[in-house]
C-alpha positions as CSV (number, residue, x, y, z in Angstrom):
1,X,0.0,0.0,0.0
2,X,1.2,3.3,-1.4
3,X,2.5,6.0,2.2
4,X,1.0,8.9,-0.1
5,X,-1.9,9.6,-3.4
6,X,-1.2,12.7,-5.9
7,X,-4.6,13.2,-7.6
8,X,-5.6,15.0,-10.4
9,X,-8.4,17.3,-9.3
10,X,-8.8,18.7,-12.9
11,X,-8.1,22.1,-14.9
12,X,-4.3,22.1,-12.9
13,X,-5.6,21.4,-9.4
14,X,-3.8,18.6,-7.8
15,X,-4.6,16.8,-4.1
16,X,-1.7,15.4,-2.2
17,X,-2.6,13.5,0.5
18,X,-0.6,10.9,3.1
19,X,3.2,11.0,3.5
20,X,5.5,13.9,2.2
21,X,9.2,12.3,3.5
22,X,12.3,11.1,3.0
23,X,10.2,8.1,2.2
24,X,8.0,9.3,-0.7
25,X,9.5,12.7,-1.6
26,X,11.3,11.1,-4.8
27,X,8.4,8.9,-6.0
28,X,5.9,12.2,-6.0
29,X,8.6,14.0,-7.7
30,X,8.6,11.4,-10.5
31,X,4.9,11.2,-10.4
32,X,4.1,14.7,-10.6
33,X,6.3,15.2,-13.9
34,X,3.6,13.8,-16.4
35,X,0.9,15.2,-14.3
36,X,2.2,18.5,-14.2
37,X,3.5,19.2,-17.6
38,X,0.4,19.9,-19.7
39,X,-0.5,23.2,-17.1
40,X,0.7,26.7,-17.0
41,X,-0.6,26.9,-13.8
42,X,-0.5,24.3,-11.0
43,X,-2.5,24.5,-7.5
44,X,-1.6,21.6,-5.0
45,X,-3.8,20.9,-2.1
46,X,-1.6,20.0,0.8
47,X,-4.6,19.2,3.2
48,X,-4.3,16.0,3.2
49,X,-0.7,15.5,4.5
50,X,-0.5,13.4,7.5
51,X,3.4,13.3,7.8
52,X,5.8,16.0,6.9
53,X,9.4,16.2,7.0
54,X,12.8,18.1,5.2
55,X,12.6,15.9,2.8
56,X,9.0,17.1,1.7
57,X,9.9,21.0,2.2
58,X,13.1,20.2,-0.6
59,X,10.0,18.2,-2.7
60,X,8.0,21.8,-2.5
61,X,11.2,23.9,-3.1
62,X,11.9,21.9,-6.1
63,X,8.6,22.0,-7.8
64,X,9.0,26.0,-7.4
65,X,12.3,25.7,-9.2
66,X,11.0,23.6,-12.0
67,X,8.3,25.5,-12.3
68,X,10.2,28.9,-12.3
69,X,12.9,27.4,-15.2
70,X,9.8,26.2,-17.1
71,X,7.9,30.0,-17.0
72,X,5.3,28.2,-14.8
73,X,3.1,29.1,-11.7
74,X,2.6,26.5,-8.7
75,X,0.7,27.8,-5.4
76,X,0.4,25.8,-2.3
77,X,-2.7,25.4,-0.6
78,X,-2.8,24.1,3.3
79,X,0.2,24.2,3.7
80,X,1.2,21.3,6.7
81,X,2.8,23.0,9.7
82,X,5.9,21.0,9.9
83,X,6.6,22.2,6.7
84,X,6.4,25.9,7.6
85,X,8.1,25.1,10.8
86,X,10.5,23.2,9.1
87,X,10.9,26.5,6.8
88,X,10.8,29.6,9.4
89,X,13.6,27.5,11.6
90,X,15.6,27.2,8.5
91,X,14.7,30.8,7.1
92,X,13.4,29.9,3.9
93,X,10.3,30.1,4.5
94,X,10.0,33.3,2.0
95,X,10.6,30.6,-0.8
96,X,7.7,29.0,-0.4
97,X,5.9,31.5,-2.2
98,X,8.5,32.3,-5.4
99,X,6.7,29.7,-7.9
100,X,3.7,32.2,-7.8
101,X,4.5,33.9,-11.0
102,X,0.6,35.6,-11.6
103,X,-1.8,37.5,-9.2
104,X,-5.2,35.5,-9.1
105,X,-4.4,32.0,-9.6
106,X,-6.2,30.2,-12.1
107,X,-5.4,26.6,-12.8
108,X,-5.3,26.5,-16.7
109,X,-3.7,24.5,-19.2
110,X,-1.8,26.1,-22.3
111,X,-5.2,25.0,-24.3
112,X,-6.7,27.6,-22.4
């Protein structure tokens, strides 16, 4: 049994639920690369995050930078507290925020 589920919620919404660790941060990685690359715009619901470590706050970090070299926005939505602890004790938690490129995010594909 899979420790985490990336779904796609439709129109460049995606739900991440379970484990975001050392564990599971490489396999979402590779699973989010298909998902992701048809959208301009990318929303991921955190929400469902039950366990949250460093490993998950580089997973995040990286998705920003990919989405940054790739003229791409991605915005984080419930965002777990261990990650922003995690962040603020580390002091980047102002990074967290850099893969929002637009004002009023949309989820959109390049179709759109």
């Amino acid at each position: 049994m899979s420790k985490y589920s990336l779904q796609d919620a439709g129109g460049g919404r995606f739900v991440l639920s379970g484990d975001m660790s050392f564990e599971t941060a490489e396999h979402i990685l590779r699973e989010s690369e298909e998902m992701f690359e048809q959208f301009t715009r990318i929303e991921v619901d955190l929400g469902g995050v039950q366990k949250a470590d460093s490993a998950g706050l580089a997973l995040l970090l990286e998705w920003i930078t990919w989405a940054n070299h790739t003229v791409r926005e991605i915005h984080y939505i419930d965002m777990p507290a261990r990650i922003i602890a995690i962040a603020k004790t580390t002091e980047i938690d102002h990074m967290l925020n850099r893969g929002e490129r637009w004002s009023g995010f949309i989820g959109a594909t390049d179709a759109d």
